[in-house]
N, C-alpha and C positions, 0 to 999 in steps of 0.2 A: 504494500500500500504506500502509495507515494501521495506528498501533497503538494500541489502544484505552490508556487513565490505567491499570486495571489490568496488563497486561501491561509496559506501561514501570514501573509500580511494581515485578512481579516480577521483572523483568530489573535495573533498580536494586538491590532488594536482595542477587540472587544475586552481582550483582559484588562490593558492600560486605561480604556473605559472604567473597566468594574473597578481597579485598584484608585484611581480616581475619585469616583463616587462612595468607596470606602473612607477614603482621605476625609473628604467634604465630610461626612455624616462625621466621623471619628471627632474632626474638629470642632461640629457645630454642641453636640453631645460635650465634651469638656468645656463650651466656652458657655451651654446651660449649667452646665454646674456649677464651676466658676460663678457667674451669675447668680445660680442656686445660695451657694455659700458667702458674698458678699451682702446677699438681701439678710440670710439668715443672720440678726447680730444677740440671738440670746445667747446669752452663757448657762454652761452647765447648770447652776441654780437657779433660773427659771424655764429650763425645761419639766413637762412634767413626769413624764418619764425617764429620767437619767440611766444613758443604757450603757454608759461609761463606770457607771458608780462599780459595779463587780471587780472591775480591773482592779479599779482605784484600790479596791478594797484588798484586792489581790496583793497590791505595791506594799500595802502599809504595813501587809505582814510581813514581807521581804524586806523593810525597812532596816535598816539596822543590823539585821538577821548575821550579815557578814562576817560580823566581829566576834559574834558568838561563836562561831565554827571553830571545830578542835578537829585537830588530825594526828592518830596515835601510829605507831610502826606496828 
């Protein structure tokens, strides 16, 4: 199966199409969110569900924790 210089030409550019139109959406998609996250200016404390707070809570026991570590032979 051979494919003729035209046909591999249209199939080149269809792709460079699609990868194109990937481009475009990829960017417009980040520059909503972007968008998204500039509009958004609450902080943690006046969200009402803090979906962060678990980490947080996570951190606080790791806090310190360092120093306490002992290492025997």
């Amino acid at each position: 199966m051979s494919i003729s210089k035209d046909e591999l030409k249209q199939i080149l550019e269809s792709q460079r199409a699609q990868t194109d139109q990937m481009l475009v959406d990829q960017r417009n998609q980040m520059m909503n969110m972007f968008k998204q996250l500039m509009e958004d200016k609450a902080g943690p404390s006046e969200v009402k569900k803090d979906e962060l707070k678990p980490l947080r809570d996570q951190m606080d026991v790791f806090e310190g924790s360092e120093s306490s570590l002992s290492f025997t032979d």
